[in-house]
N, C-alpha and C positions, 0 to 999 in steps of 0.2 A: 504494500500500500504506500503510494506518495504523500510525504504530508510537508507541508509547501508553509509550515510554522515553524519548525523546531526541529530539531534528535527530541527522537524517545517520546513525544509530546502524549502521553496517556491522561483522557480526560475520567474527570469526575463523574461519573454520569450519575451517581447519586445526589451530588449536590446541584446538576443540570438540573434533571428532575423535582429537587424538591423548590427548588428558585423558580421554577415554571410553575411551578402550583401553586405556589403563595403568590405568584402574576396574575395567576388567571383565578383566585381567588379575589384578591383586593380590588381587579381591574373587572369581575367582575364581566369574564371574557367569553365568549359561545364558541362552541368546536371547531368554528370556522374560522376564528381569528389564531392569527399562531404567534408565540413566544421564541424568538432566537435567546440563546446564554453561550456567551462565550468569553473565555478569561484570556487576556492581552499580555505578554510580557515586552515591555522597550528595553532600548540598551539604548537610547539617546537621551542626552542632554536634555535635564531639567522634567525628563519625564516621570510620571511616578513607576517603579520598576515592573509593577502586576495592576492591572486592573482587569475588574468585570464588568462588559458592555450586556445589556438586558435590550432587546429590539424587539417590541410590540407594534405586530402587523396589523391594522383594521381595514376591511374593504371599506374602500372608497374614501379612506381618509389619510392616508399617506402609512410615514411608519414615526413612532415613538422611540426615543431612545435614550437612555437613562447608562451612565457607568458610575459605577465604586470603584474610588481607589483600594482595593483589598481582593483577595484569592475571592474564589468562589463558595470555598469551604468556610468565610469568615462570616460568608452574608448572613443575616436570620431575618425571620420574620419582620421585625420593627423596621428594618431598615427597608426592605418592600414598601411597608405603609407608610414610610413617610416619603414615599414619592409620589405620593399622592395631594402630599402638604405642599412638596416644591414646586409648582406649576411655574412659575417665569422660569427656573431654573433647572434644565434634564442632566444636569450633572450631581451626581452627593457626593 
């Protein structure tokens, strides 16, 4: 398998899973809307070294998208629902 991120790059798929469930609980989303998770590592200047990007698909209304600076394994609950509080701001 080609993987066009990293060596070795083994995802969480536990913690994929449960970050999409707490999306499409708070967001409060139907079968048809989808949840991308995926955790970013930079090596450039100034950037934070791991974050997780959360991309909320709706028909007909573009995409949503929200990152933590933190693993994917750090996210919980609370922090889902307060992106719900940041509306001017899709960054936490």
């Amino acid at each position: 398998m080609l993987n066009l991120f990293g060596k070795n790059q083994k995802k969480d798929v536990d913690s994929i899973l449960k970050i999409k469930n707490w999306v499409r609980e708070t967001f409060k989303l139907t079968e048809y809307e989808t949840v991308l998770v995926t955790e970013l590592k930079c090596h450039e200047e100034g950037c934070p070294p791991v974050e997780t990007v959360i991309v909320v698909l709706r028909g007909g209304t573009g995409k949503e998208q929200y990152k933590f600076h933190k693993r994917m394994d750090e996210i919980n609950f609370e922090d889902i629902e307060n992106i719900t509080q940041a509306e001017d701001s899709h960054e936490c």
